[in-house]
N, C-alpha and C positions, 0 to 999 in steps of 0.2 A: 571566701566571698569576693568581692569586687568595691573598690572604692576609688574616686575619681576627687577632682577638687572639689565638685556641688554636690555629689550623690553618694550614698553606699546601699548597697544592697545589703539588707540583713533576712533574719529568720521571719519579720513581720512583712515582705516586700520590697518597696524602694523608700527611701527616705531623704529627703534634702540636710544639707548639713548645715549648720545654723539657723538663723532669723534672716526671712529676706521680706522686704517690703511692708502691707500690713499684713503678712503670712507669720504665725509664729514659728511655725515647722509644717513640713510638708513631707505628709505619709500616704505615700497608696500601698492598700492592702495587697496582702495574697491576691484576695477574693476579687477585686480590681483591676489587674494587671491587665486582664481579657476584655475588660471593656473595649465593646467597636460600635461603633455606626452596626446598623442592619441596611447594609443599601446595595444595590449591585456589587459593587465594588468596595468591600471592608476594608476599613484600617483599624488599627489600635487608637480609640478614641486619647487614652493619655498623652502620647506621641502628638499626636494634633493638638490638643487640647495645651500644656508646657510651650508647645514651640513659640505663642506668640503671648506669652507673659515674659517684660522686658529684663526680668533679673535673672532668665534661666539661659545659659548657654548650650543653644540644641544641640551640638555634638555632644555634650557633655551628657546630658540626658540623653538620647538617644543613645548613646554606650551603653549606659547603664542600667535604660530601661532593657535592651537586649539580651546583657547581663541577668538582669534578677528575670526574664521568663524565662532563659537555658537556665538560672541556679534551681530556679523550683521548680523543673521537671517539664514546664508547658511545650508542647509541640508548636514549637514557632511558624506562620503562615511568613512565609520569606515575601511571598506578592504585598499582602497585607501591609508586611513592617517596612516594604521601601514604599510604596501608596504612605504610610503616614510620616515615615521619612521627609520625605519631598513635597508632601499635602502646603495649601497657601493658604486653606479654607482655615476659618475660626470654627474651632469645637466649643 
């Protein structure tokens, strides 16, 4: 699997490693991962959604989030993951 200073990808998704803030742990599911916007232009809502909570380091997550959709098989939209990559907007 994949593991970074903030994140590992396990069998349940992506998971933060430790306690950060008032977050006790931070899991997004499988089921989760595909979350996007529906709008012309798709991103991966979690990708947008991480980047502007101050304890996460978005290269970190964004590794990782990349990581756990190639571990679990998802067909990654490349446009999509650099749109939420680069995205400024709050999810």
């Amino acid at each position: 699997m994949f593991e970074n200073e903030q994140w590992v990808v396990t069998e349940f998704g992506l998971e933060a490693k430790g306690t950060h803030s008032h977050y006790t742990i931070v899991d997004i599911s499988l089921g989760n991962l595909l979350e996007g916007g529906d709008r012309a232009a798709p991103t991966y809502f979690w990708s947008v959604h991480m980047s502007h909570k101050r304890w996460v380091n978005r290269g970190l997550f964004n590794d990782a989030f990349e990581h756990a959709l190639a571990y679990h098989g998802h067909k990654i939209d490349r446009d999509a993951l650099k749109r939420s990559f680069e995205s400024k907007e709050i999810a």
